[in-house]
N, C-alpha and C positions, 0 to 999 in steps of 0.2 A: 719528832724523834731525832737525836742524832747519830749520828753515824756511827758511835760505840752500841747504840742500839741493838743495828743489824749484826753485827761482829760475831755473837755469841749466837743467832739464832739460825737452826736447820730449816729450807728456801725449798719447798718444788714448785716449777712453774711448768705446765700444763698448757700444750697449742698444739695445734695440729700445722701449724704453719713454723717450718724453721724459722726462718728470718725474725718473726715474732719471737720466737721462745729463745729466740739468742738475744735479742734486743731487750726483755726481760729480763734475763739472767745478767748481762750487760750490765743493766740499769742497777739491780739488787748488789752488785760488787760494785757498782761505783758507790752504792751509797754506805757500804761498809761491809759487805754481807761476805762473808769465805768460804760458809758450803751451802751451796747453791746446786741443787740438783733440777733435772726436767727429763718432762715424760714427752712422746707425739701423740700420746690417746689413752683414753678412758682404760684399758689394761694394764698397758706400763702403769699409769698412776698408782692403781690397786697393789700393784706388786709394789711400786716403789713405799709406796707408804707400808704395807705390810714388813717391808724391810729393814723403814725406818720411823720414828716419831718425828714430825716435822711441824715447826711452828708458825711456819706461815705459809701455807697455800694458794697461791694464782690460779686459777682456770680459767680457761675461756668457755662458755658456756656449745659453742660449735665447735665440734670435736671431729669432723667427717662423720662418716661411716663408724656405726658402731656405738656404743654409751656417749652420751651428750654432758656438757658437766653438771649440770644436775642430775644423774642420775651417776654420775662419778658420787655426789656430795651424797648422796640418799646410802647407797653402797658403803662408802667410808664410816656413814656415822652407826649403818646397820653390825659392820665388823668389829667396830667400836676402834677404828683406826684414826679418828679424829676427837678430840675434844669437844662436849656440845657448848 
């Protein structure tokens, strides 16, 4: 993909570790990407994607405390908040 790729496409990246979901987020604007959003846990994701339609999703599957991201992914596809 090149970087006109990412340009057009809506970004959530999903950690429960700052450092990490800056360093993603980071990464996706360096490679072209303009709106880049992120969650710290399996709630915000829900709401965020409720909010918006997004085309490409990061999770880290260790979320803390609370929904893990498989069961972010199980949840999302039950609201019909993600494409299958």
């Amino acid at each position: 993909m090149s970087s006109k790729s990412f340009e057009k496409k809506k970004i959530l990246v999903i950690d429960d570790f700052g450092d990490m979901r800056m360093m993603l987020v980071n990464i996706m604007r360096m490679l072209g990407a303009v709106d880049v959003d992120s969650a710290n846990d399996g709630n915000n994701a829900i709401e965020a994607m409720q909010n918006k339609k997004y085309d490409i999703i990061l999770c880290d599957y260790n979320l803390g405390p609370g929904k893990d991201g498989q069961q972010v992914l199980e949840e999302a596809r039950h609201r019909g908040l993600i494409k299958m």
